[in-house]
VOGU-3710 file (C-alpha; in Angstrom, 3 decimals, decimal comma):
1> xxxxxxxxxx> 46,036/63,812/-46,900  42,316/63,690/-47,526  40,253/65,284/-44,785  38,405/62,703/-42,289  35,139/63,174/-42,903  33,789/60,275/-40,822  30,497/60,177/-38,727  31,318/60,544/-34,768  30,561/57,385/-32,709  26,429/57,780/-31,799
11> xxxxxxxxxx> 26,410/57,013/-28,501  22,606/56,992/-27,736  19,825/56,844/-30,635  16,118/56,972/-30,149  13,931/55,392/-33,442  10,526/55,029/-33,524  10,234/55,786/-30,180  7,032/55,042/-28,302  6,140/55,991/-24,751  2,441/55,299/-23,406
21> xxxxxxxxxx> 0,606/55,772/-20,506  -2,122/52,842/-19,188  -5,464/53,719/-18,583  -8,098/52,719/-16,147  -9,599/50,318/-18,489  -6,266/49,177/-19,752  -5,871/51,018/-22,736  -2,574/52,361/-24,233  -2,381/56,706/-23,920  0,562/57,310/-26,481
31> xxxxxxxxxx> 2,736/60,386/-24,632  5,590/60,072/-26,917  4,780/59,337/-30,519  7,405/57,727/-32,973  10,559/59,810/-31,351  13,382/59,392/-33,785  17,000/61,336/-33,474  20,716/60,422/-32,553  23,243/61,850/-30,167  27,107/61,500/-31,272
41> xxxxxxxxxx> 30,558/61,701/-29,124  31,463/64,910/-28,505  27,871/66,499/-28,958  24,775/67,998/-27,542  21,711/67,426/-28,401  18,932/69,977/-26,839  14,982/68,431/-26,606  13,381/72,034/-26,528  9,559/72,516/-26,261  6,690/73,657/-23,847
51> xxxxxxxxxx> 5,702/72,010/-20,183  4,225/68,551/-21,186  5,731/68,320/-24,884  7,630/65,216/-23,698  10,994/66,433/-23,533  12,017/64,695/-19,522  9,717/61,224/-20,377  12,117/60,937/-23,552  15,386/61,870/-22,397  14,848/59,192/-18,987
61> xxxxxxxxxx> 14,677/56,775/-21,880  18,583/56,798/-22,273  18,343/55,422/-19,121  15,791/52,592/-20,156  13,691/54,352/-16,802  9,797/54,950/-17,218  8,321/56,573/-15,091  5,359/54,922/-12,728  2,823/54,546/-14,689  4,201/54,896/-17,928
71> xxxxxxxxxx> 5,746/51,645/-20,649  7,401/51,303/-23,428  5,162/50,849/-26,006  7,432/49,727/-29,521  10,508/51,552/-30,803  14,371/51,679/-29,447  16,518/53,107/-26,811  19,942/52,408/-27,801  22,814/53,543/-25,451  25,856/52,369/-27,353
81> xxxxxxxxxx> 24,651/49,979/-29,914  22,357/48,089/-27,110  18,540/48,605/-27,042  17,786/49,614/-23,599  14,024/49,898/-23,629  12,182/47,258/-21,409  15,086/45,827/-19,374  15,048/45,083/-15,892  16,720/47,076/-13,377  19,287/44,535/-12,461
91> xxxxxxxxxx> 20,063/44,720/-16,014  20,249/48,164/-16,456  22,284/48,561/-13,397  25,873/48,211/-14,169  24,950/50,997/-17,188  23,797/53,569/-14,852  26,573/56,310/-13,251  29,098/54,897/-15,437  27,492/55,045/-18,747  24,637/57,239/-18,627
101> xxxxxxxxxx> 24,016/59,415/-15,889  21,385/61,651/-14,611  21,322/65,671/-13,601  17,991/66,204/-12,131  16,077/69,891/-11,974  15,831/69,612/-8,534  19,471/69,350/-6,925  17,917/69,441/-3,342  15,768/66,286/-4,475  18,744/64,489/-5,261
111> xxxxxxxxxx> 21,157/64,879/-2,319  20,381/62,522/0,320  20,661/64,980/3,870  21,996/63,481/6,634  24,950/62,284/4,326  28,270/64,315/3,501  28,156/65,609/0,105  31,549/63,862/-0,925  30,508/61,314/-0,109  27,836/61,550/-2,343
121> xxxxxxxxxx> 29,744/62,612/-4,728  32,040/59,886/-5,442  29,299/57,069/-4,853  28,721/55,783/-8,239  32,454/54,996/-9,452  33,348/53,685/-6,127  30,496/51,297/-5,789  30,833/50,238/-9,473  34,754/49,378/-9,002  35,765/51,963/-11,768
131> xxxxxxxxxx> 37,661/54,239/-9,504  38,896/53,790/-5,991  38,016/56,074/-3,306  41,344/57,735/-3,601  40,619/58,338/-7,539  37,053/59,490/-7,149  38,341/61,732/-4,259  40,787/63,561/-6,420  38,188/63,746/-9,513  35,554/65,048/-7,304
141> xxxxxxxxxx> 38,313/68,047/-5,812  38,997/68,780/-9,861  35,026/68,643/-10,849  35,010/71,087/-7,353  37,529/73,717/-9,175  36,307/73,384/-12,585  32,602/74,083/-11,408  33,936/77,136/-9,672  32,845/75,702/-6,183  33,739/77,863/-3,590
151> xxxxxxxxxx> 36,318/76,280/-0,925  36,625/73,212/-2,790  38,977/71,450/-0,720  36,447/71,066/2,106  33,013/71,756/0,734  32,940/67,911/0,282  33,206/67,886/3,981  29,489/69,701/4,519  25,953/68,118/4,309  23,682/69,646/1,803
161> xxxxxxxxxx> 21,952/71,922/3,531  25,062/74,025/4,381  25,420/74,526/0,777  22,756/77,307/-1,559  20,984/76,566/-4,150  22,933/77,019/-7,087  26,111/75,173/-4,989  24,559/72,148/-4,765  22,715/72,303/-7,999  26,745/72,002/-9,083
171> xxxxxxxxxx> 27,793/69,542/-6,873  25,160/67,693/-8,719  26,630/67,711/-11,482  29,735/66,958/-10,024  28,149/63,995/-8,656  27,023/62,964/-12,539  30,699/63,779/-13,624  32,678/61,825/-11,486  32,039/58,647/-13,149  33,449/59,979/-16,427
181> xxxxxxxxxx> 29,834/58,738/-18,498  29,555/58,728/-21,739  26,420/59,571/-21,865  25,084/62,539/-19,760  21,147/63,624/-19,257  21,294/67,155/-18,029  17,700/68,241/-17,107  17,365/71,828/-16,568  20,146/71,376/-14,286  21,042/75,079/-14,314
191> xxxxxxxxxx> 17,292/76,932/-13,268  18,497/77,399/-9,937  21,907/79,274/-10,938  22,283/83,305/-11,495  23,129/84,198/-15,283  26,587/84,781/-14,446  27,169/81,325/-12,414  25,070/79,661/-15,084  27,497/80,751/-17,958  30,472/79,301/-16,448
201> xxxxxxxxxx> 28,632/76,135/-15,577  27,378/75,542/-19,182  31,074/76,409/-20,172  32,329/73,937/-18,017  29,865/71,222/-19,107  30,544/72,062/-22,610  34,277/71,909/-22,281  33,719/67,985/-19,968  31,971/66,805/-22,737  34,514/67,802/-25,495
211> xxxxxxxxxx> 37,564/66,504/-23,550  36,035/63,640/-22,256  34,420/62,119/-25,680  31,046/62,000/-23,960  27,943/63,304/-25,502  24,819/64,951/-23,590  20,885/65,594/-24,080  20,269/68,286/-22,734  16,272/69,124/-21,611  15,199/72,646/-21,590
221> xxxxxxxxxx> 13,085/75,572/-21,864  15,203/77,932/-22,039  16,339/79,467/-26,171  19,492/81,459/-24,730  20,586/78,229/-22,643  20,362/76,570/-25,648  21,967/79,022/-28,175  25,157/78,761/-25,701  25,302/75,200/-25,109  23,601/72,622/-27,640
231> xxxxxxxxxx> 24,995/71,616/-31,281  21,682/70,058/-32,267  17,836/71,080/-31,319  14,989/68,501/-31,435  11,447/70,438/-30,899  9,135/68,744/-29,446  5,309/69,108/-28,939  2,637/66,599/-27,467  5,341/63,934/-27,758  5,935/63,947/-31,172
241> xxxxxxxxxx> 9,103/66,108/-32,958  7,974/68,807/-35,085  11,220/69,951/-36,359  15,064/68,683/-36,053  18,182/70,641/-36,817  21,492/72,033/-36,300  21,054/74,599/-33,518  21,803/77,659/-35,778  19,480/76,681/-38,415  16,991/76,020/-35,800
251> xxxxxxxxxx> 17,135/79,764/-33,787  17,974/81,515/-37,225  15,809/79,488/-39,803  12,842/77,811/-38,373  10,062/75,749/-40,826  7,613/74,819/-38,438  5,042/76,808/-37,069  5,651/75,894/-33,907  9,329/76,655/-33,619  8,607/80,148/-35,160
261> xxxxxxxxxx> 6,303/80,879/-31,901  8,918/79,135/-29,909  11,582/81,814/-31,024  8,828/84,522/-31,225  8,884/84,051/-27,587  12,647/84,999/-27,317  11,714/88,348/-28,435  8,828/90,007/-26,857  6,536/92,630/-27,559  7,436/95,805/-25,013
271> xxxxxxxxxx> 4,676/96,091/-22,365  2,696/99,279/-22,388  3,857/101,784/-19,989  1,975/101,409/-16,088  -1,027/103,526/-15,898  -1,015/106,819/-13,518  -1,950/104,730/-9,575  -4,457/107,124/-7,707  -3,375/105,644/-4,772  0,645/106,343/-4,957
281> xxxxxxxxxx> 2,920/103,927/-3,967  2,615/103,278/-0,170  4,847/100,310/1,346  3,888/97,118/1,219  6,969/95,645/3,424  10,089/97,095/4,589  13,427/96,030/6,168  15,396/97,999/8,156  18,587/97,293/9,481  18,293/93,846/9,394
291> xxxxxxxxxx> 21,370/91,401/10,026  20,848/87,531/9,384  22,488/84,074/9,505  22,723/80,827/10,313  23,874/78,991/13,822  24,617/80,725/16,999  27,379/80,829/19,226  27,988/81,174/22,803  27,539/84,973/22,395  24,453/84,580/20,280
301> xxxxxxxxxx> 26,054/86,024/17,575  24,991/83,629/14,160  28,221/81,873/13,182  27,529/82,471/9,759  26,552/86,014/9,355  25,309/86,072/5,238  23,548/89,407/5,638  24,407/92,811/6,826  22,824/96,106/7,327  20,144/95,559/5,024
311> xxxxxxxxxx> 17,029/98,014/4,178  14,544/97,456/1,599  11,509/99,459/1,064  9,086/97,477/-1,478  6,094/99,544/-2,503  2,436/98,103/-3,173  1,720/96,890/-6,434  5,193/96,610/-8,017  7,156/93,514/-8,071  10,820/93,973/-6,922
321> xxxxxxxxxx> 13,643/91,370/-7,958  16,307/90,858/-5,853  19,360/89,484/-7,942  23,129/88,146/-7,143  25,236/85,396/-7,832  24,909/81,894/-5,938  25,056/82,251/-2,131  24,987/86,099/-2,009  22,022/85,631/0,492  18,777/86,227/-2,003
331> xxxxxxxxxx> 17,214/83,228/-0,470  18,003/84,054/3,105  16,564/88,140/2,825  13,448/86,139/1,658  13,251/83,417/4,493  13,778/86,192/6,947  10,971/88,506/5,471  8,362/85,437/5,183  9,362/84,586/9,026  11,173/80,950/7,877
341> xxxxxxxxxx> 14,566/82,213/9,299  14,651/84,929/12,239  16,539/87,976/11,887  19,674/88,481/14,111  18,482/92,136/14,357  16,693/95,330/13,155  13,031/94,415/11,590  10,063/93,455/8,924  7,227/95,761/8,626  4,300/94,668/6,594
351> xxxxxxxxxx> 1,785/97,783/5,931  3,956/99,878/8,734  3,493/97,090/11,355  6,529/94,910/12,730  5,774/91,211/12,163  7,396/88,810/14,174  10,492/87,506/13,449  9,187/83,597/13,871  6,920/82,126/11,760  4,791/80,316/14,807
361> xxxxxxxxxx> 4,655/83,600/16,601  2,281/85,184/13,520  -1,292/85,346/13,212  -3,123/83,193/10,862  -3,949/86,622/8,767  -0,329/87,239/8,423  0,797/84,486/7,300  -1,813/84,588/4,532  -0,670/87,983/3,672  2,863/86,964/2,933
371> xxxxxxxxxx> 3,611/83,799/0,840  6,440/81,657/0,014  6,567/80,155/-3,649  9,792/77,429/-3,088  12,708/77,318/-5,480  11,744/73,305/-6,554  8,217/71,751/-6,811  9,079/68,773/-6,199  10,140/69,168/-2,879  7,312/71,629/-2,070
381> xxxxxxxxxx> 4,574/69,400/-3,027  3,571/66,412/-0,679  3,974/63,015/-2,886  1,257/61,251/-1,139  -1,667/63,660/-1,908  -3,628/64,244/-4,785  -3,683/68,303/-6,434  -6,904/69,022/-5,443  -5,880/68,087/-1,658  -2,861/70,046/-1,751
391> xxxxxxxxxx> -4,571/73,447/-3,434  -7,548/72,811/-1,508  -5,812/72,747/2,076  -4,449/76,193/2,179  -8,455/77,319/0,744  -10,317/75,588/3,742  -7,511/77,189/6,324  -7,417/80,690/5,024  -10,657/80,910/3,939  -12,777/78,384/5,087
401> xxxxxxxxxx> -13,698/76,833/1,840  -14,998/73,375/1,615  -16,982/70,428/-0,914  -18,039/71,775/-3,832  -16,865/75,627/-3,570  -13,543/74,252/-2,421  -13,649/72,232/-5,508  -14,715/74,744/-8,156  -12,240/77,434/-6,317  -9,244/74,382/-7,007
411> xxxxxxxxxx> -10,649/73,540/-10,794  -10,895/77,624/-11,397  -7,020/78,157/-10,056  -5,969/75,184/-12,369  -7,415/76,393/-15,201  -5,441/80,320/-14,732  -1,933/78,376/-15,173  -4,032/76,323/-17,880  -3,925/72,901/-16,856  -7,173/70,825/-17,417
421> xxxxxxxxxx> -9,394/69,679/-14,677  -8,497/66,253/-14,571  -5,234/67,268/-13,650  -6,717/68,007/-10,049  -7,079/64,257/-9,537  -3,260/63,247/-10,157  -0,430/63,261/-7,552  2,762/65,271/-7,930  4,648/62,954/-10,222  2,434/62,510/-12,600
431> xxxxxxxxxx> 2,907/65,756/-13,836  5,530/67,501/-15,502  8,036/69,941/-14,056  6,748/73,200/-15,524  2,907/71,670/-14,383  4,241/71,024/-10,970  5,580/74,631/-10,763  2,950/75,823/-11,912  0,446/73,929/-9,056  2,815/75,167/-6,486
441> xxxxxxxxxx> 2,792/79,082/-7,363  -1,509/78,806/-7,540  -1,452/76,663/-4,329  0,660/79,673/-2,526  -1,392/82,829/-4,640  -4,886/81,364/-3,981  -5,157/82,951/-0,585  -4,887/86,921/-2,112  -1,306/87,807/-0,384  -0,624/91,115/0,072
451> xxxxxx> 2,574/89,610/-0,388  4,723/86,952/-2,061  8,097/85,422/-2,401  9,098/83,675/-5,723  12,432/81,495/-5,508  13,773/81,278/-8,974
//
């Protein structure tokens, strides 16, 4: 019997693509430049390039969404034979959750709060008709298991801030799976998991999308996610695609400059050794003996305890990385040491000194001294004011900075994590992911901490 050598079913192609913003005076800004590639059953297809290449405005095309202030300017979207570019919501509607769904970077963005997460969960094929609650109920308790969810017979049952991070940033993508879509758009979905929680998550997205017949793009920054993950690599840069390939070719044999320096980056050179410090190595902050959780009971014990017995001695001018797999309690050890979360016992010293365990109970130079840099930007960042407000706030309160000195201290801070000045002028979503990160670690390490706390 001769061997079937037929083409898999594309389930979403992009040709000629073209993505523009509108200026002021009404011009077109082209952001993504004549995007052609295809995505068959069965298959993932990585857009891989730099913050602002392009790589989240094109993939939000399978789901014929723009976003505000952005249009389609000529080309195709087509999500199973049907060009999707241009139509209405009402049109795209039945489409979305059952054919095509979304997995966002920011799980905590995503999950409405006062609402149960199964809930959630099982919205989209219940409110579509494809599945009753009964059959979304049992699909969402098998997504639970196969994501490795701990208790998964009742973690449906909690809201989602009773989950971590990288919990919820799976129950996301339970959320996507439960619909059984042909078509998933997985963006960055796995920065907030550990290495060893993010293996067994791309495993088990890998293995959906094989047994299922579905097909993914899969938006990232990340070479080693997408050495384990993606069959096919698109590299993007400005909005245009400067090389296309199977993903072995791509990591082994790249053509264009570009992806050389992309895979350059994979690889390092070492650092130089740290200089001899006259100074030594004197603490910066310590914990000792600290126990933490969440909720109280009658005895004022927390109900929750996540940490135990914990010391930590951090000395000055080193940076320390605390590591673990999802819900081990990294985030909490750093809420409790940036006062967000008070300690059940034992203390925080900062330069030898205790601080207080509650954030309103510190002085104005403390809290300058010891930062927080949150695990999303897009739920750090206010929506409704411009960059410039939100780096220039923290520069008037800490250090009294205001008109043009605030200005040029805002335009000089932008410039370090090399965005242009204009940039100072837009409002969160108008910028990228990376760009939004990047705003919120400046607008936290403009005030000189002694001290600060980067959520991964």
């Amino acid at each position: 019997m001769a061997k079937d050598t037929q083409t898999p079913e594309v389930i979403f192609e992009a040709e000629d693509l073209c993505i523009s913003a509108v200026r002021e005076d009404g011009t077109d800004l082209p952001i993504v430049k004549d995007v052609s590639f295809q995505v068959h059953k069965g298959e993932v297809v990585a857009l891989i390039g730099e913050s602002g290449s392009g790589k989240t405005t094109i993939s939000l095309s399978a789901l014929g969404y723009c976003k505000p202030g952005l249009t389609f300017a000529s080309g195709e979207a087509r999500l199973l034979g049907r060009n999707i570019a241009g139509l209405s919501t009402d049109e795209l509607r039945p489409s979305r959750g059952i054919n095509v769904a979304y997995l966002a970077q920011s799980a905590a963005a995503t999950f409405n709060p006062s609402i149960r997460i199964n809930e959630q969960v099982t919205e989209a094929p219940v409110l579509h008709g494809t599945k009753t609650q009964e059959e979304a109920n049992k699909k969402a308790l098998d997504l639970y298991r196969a994501l490795d969810l701990p208790d998964p017979e009742t973690i449906g049952a909690r809201y989602p801030h009773q989950v971590s991070g990288g919990q919820l940033q799976r129950l996301m993508a339970a959320m996507a799976l439960c619909g059984d879509p042909d078509l998933l758009v997985l963006d960055e979905p796995t920065t907030a998991l550990d290495v060893t929680t993010q293996i067994e998550v791309l495993k088990a997205f890998k293995k959906v999308i094989k047994d299922e017949g579905a097909a993914a793009i899969y938006v990232t920054h990340d070479l080693a996610v997408v050495a384990q993950i993606a069959d096919y690599i698109v590299v993007l840069y400005n909005g245009e695609v400067k090389e296309a390939g199977p993903t072995d070719v791509i990591i082994n044999d790249p053509q264009h400059p570009y992806t050389k320096r992309l895979m350059a980056a994979i690889n390092p050179l070492p650092e130089e050794s740290d200089a001899v410090e006259p100074h030594g190595h004197a603490a910066a902050i310590e914990v000792r003996n600290m126990d933490a959780g969440y909720g109280r009971l009658s005895n004022g014990e927390p109900a929750a305890m996540i940490l135990r017995d914990i010391n930590v001695t951090i000395p000055k001018r080193k940076t320390i990385g605390v590591i673990g797999e999802s819900g081990c309690g990294k985030s909490t050890l750093a809420r409790v040491m940036a006062g967000l979360l008070p300690q059940h016992s034992g203390e925080v010293l900062l330069d030898g000194v205790a601080l207080s365990p509650r954030l309103e109970d510190r002085g104005k130079e403390e809290l300058r001294k010891v930062q927080f840099v949150y695990q999303m930007a897009d739920t750090a960042l206010n929506p409704r004011q411009r960059i410039k407000d939100i780096l220039g706030r923290p520069l008037t309160f800490y250090q009294g900075l205001r008109g043009k000195a605030r200005t040029k201290r805002v335009l000089e801070l932008l410039e370090m994590v090399e965005l242009p000045p204009p940039f100072a002028d837009r409002y969160p979503h108008e910028l990228s992911g990376g760009r939004n990160n990047a705003s919120t670690w400046q607008g936290r390490w403009q005030q000189n901490p002694r001290w600060s706390f980067v959520m991964r």
